[in-house]
C-alpha positions as CSV (number, residue, x, y, z in Angstrom):
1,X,18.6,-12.1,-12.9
2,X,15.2,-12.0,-13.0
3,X,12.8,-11.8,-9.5
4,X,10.4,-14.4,-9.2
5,X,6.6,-12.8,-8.8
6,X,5.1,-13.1,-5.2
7,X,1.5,-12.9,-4.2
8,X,-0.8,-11.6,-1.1
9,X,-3.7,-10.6,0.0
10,X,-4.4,-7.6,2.8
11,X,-7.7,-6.5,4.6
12,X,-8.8,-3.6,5.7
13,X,-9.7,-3.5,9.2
14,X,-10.0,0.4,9.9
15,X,-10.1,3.4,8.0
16,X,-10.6,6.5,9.3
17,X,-10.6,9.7,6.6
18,X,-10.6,13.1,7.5
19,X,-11.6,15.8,4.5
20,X,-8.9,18.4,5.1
21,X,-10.1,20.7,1.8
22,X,-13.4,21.1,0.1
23,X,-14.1,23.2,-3.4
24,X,-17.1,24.3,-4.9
25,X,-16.7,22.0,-7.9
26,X,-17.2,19.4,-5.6
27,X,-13.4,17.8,-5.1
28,X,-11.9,17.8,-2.2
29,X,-8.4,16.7,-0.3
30,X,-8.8,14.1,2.4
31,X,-6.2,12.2,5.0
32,X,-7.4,8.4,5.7
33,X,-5.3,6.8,8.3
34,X,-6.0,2.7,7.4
35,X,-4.9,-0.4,9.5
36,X,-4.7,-4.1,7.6
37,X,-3.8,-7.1,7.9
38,X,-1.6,-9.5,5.3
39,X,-1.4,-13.2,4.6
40,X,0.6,-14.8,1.9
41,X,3.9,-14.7,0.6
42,X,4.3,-10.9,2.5
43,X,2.2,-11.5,6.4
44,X,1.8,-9.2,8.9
45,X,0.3,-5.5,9.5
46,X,0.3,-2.4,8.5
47,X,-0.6,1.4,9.0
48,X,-1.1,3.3,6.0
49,X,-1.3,7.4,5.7
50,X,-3.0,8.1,2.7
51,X,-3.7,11.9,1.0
52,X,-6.3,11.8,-1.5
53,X,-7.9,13.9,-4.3
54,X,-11.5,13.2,-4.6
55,X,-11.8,14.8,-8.3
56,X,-15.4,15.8,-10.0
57,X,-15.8,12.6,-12.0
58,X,-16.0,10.4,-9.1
59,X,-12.1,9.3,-9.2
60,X,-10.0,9.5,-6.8
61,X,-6.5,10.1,-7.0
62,X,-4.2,8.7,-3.6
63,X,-0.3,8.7,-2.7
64,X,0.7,7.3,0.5
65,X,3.0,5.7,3.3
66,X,2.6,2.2,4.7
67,X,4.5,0.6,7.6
68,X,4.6,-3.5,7.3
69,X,5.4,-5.3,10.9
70,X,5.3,-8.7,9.5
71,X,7.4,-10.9,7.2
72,X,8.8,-11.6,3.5
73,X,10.5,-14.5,2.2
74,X,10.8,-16.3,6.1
75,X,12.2,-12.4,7.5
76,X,10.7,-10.7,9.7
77,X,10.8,-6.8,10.3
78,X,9.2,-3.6,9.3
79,X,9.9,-1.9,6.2
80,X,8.1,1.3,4.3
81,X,6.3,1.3,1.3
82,X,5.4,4.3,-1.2
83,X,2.2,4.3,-2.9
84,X,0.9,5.8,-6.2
85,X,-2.9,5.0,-7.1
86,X,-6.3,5.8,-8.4
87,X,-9.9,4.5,-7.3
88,X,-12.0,4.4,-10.5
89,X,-15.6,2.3,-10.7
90,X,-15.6,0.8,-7.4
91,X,-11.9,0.0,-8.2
92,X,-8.9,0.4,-6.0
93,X,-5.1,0.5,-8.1
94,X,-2.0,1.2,-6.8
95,X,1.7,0.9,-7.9
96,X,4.2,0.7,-5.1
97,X,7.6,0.4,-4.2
98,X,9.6,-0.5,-0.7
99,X,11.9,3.0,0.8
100,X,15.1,1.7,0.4
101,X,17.1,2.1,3.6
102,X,13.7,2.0,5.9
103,X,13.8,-2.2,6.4
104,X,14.6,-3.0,10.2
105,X,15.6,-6.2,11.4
106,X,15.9,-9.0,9.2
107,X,14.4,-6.9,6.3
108,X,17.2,-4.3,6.5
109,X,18.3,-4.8,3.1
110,X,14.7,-5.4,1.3
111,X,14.5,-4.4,-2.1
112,X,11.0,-4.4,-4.3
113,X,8.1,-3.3,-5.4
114,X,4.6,-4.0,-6.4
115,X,0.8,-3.1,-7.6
116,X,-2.8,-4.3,-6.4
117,X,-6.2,-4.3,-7.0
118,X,-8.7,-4.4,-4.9
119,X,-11.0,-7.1,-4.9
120,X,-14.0,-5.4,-3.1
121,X,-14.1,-2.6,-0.1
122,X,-12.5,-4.6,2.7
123,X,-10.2,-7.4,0.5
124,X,-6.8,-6.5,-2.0
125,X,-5.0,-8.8,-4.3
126,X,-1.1,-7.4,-4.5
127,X,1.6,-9.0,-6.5
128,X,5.2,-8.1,-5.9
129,X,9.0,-8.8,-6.7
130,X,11.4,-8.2,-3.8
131,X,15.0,-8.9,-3.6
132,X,17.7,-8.4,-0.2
133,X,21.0,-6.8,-1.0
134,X,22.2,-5.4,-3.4
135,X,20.0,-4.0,-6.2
């Protein structure tokens, strides 16, 4: 069976980055701690704890946690994403994927994943599949 393709948007509405590591070729290793806000077919808020790797070409590679409060597919709860991404020209990309297990209430068996793209500093475009149950 395949998942049907869901949409939302988020906004940033804090982000606070600490540079934890500096080098002399100019990279460095920073925490950013980010707050945002979601509306579509995934609504709600989130915390994020990113680690990044600003890199000498003016890239940056990021991982990081997310913890949505908010709702998918009319259930509500938290659940925990994983992110993988890169900022590139002005360009925000990540592919991500719901922690299997982490879901509370009503999203206690959620089941997905996802990539975005941001559409400028504050605003992101994500599309995602999610399933509950069984995968």
């Amino acid at each position: 069976m395949e998942l049907a393709s869901h949409h939302c948007t988020f906004c940033i509405s804090n982000w606070n980055e600490e540079t934890t590591r500096e080098f002399p070729d100019g990279s460095k290793l920073t925490h950013a701690q980010v707050s945002q806000a979601y509306d579509g077919d995934m609504s709600g808020t989130s915390t994020v704890e990113y680690l990044m790797t600003y890199l000498p070409t003016g890239s940056v590679k990021f991982i990081g946690f997310e913890v949505l409060s908010g709702s998918i597919g009319g259930r509500s709860g938290t659940a925990v994403m994983q992110h993988d991404g890169v900022f590139v020209a002005n360009m925000a990309r990540s592919t991500w994927s719901f922690v299997e297990g982490s879901g509370t209430g009503e999203l206690i068996n959620l089941h997905g994943s996802g990539s975005y793209e941001s559409v400028d500093q504050v605003t992101v475009n994500s599309t995602f599949v999610y399933s509950f149950g069984e995968t």
